[in-house]
C-alpha positions in Angstrom: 41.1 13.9 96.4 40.7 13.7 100.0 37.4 11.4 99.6 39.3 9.3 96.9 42.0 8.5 99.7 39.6 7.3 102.4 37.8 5.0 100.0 40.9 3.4 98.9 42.0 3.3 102.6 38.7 1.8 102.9 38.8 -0.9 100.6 42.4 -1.9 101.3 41.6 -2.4 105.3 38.2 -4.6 103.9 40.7 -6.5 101.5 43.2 -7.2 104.5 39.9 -8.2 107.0 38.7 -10.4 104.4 42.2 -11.9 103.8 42.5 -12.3 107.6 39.5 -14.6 107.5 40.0 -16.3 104.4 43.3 -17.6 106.5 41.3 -18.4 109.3 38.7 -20.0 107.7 41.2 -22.4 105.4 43.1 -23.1 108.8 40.0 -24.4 110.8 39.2 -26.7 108.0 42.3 -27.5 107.7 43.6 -28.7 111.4 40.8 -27.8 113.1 39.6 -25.5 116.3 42.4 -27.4 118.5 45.3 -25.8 116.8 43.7 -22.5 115.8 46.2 -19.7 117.0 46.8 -15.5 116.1 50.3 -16.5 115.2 49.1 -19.4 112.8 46.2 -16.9 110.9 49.1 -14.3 110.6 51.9 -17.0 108.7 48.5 -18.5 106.7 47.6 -14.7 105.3 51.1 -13.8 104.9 50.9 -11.0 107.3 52.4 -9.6 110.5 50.9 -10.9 114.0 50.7 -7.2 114.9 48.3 -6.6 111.8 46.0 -9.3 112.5 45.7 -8.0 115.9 44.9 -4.5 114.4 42.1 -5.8 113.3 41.3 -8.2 115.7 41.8 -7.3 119.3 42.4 -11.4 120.5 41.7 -15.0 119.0 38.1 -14.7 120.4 37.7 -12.0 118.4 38.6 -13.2 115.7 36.3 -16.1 116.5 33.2 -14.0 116.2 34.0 -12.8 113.2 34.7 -16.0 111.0 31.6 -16.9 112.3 29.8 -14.0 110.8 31.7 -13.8 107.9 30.7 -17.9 107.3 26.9 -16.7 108.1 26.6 -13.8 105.3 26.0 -16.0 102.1 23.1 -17.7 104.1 22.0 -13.9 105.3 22.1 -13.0 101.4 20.1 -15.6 100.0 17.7 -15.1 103.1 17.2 -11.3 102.1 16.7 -11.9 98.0 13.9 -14.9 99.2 12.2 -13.3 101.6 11.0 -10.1 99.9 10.9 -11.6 96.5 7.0 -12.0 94.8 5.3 -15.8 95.2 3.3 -17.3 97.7 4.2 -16.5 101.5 4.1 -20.5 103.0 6.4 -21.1 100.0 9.3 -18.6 101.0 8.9 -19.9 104.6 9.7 -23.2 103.1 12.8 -22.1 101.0 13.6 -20.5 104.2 14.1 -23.3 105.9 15.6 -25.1 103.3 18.6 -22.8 102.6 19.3 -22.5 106.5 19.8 -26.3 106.2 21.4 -26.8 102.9 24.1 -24.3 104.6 24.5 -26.4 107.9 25.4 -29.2 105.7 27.5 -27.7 103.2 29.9 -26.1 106.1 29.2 -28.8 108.8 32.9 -29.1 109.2 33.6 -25.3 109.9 30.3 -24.8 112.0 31.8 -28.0 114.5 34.9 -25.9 114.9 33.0 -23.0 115.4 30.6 -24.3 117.8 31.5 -23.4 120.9 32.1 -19.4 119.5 27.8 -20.1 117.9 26.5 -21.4 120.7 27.9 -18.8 123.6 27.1 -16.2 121.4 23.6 -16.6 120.3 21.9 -15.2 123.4 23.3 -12.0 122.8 22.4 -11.8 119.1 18.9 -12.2 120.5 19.1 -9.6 123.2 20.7 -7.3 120.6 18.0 -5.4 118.7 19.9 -4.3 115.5 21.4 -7.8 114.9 21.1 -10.1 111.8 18.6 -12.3 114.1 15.9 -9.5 114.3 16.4 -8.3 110.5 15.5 -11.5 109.6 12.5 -12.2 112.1 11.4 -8.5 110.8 11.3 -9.7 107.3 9.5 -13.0 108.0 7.3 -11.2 110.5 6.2 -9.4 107.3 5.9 -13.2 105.3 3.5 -14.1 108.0 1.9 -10.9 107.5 0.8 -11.7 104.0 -0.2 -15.7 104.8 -2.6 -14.1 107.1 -3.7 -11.5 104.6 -4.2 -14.2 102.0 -6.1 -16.6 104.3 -3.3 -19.1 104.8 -2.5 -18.9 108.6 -5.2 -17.1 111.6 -3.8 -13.4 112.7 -0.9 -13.8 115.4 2.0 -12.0 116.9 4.1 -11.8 113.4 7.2 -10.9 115.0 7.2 -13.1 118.3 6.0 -16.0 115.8 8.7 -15.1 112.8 11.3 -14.8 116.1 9.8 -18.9 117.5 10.2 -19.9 113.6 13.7 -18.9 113.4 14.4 -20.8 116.9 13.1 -23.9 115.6 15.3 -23.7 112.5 18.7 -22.8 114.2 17.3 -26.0 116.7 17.3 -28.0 113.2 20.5 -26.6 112.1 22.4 -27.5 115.4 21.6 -31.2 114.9 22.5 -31.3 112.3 25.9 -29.5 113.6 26.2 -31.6 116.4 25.7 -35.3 114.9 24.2 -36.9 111.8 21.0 -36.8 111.6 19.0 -39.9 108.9 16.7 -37.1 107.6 16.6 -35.2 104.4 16.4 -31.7 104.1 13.1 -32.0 102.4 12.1 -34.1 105.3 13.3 -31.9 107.9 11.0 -28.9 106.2 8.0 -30.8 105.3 8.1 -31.9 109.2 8.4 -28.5 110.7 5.8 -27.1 108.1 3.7 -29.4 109.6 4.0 -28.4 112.7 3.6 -24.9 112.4 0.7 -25.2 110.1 -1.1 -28.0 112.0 0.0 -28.0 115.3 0.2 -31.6 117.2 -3.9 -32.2 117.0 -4.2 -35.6 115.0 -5.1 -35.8 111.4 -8.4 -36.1 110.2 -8.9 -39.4 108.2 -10.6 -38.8 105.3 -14.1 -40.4 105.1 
């Protein structure tokens, strides 16, 4: 009985966090980063101010969190590609692909939120047990079999997996910051390239 009570305490505080930043999240798109206030989130979810900062000690707070909460689709699609079967420069490429397919689809929110991404990514780096180490972990691993299979020379998989997932959040902030004239499929193909091949010319055939 006692268990019973916690879980449904449980998933009534996770339906009234998620509510919080539903609200938040409709007014950012909505009138922007300018006008973003506790007292506005509170009247958009149809809550007391006092609850919202329950759950959410101040606006910056609150900040960090939309920001994960817009990130976690992108994390999920991430961790079903990533250990699925297939071959490993292919996932790397879907990688990439969905990282960027995200920018653009929530361009808008990620401009408002830009400010909160870009102070905050140095400690999501220095913190071990954060989404941005999971993820270089499981690509680490990626790299791990293209090696195994021939595809790429032995390196550091983790330091490597860790320079890969710079190069895409570099992509992905373009492509926050201003519009950028290419694809998405040109954007992989190019930094495929790179990592693959390096900067040494081509060799012409013949």
């Amino acid at each position: 009985m006692k268990n019973s009570k916690m879980e449904r305490k449980k998933r009534m505080e996770a339906f009234i966090r998620n509510d919080i930043l539903e609200s938040a999240i409709a007014l950012l798109m909505e009138q922007g980063i300018e006008k973003f206030t506790m007292d506005r989130v509170s009247k958009s979810a149809g809550i007391a101010k006092g609850t919202v900062y329950l759950y959410y000690t101040n606006k910056q707070a609150l900040l960090d969190a939309v920001l994960d909460y817009a990130y976690l689709p992108l994390q999920e699609q991430l961790k079903k590609i990533i250990p699925a079967g297939g071959e490993p420069l292919r996932k790397l490429e879907q990688c990439i692909h969905v990282c960027l397919a995200h920018t653009e689809e929530n361009k808008f929110l990620l401009r408002q939120l830009r400010t909160v991404l870009f102070a905050t990514m140095d400690l999501r780096i220095s913190d071990k047990k954060s989404w941005y180490w999971t993820i270089a972990g499981m690509l680490g691993k990626v790299l791990e079999e293209a090696s195994a299979s021939g595809m790429i020379r032995p390196v550091n998989y983790i330091k490597v997996s860790a320079l890969f997932i710079d190069s895409i959040n570099s992509l992905m902030a373009h492509r926050i910051l201003s519009e950028v004239e290419e694809t998405i499929e040109q954007d992989v193909d190019e930094l495929m390239d790179l990592y693959l091949n390096g900067l040494k010319p081509k060799k012409m055939p013949g």
